[in-house]
N, C-alpha and C positions, 0 to 999 in steps of 0.2 A: 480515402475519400469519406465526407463524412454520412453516415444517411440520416435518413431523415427521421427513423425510429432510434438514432442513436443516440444517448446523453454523452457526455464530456465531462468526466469526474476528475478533480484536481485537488490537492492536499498537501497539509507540509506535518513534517515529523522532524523529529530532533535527534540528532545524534553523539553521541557523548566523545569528548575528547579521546583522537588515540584510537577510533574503532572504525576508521574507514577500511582499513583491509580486512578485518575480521566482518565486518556489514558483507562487505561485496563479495567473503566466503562462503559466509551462510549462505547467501542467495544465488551463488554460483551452482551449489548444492542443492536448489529449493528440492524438496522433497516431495515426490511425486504425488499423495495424499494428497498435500496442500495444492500443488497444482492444477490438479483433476476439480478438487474442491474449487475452486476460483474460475476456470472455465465453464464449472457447470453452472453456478452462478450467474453464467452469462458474459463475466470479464475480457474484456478483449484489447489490444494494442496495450497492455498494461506495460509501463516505463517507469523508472524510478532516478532523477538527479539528483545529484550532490553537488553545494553549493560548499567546496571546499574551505572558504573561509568563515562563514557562520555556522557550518556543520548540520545546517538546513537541507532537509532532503524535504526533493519535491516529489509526488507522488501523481502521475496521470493514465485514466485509462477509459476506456471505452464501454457501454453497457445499454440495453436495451432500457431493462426493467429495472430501476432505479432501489422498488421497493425489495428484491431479492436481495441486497445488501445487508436487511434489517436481519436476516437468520446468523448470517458471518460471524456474530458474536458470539452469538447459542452453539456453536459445532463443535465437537471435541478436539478435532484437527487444529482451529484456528485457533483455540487456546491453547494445546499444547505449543502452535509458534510462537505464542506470543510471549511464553514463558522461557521459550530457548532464546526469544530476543530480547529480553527485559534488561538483561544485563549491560548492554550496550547502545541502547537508546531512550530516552525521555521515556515515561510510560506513568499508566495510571495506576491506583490499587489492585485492580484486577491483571494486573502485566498487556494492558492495552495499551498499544502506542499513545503516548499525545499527537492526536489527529486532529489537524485544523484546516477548514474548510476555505480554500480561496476561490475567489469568483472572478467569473471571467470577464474580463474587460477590453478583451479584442479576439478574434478569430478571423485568420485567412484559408479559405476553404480551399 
C-alpha cells in the first residue's frame, strides 16, 4: 500500500551483453553491509527488472526521505559495489551505474 509519506523511486541502468546470470548472482549474494546500508537509508520494496531484450534493467523502490539518497554515493560500502559491478554493467568514471531517472506516468494504488 502506498502511504502517504512514501516517494516512488524508479530508474533504469544498463546491462552489458552476456551478464544477465552473473547480475542475478551478484545480487543473489547482496552482501549484508550493502544491505543494512540501503535499509538504513530508509529503502523499502526495493525491486529490480530485466527487460531481456534491451538489457535495460528497471530499478523501483520505496523511501520516505528522498534526500537520504544524496549520502549513497559518499559511503564506502556503495563504492566498493559499485566497483564489483562496473564490469558488467554501463557505468560512469567513478564505477557508478548509468542511472537514469523515469517519471511516473500512471499509478494504480
Amino acid at each position: 500500500m502506498h502511504s502517504p509519506g512514501m516517494n516512488r523511486v524508479a530508474f533504469k541502468m544498463k546491462l552489458k551483453p552476456g551478464q544477465t546470470a552473473e547480475y542475478k548472482r551478484r545480487h543473489d549474494h547482496l552482501w549484508p553491509e550493502l544491505k543494512q546500508l540501503l535499509k538504513a537509508t530508509g529503502i523499502q520494496d526495493y525491486s529490480i527488472f530485466l527487460d531481456e531484450e534491451t538489457k535495460m534493467l528497471i530499478g523501483i523502490f520505496k523511501i520516505e526521505n528522498q534526500k537520504k539518497l544524496d549520502d549513497l554515493p559518499h559511503h564506502p560500502v556503495m563504492k566498493k559495489w559499485w566497483s564489483y559491478m562496473h564490469d558488467i554493467m554501463e557505468t560512469n568514471q567513478d564505477h557508478s551505474p548509468v542511472s537514469i531517472p523515469l517519471q511516473e506516468v500512471f499509478y494504480l494504488p
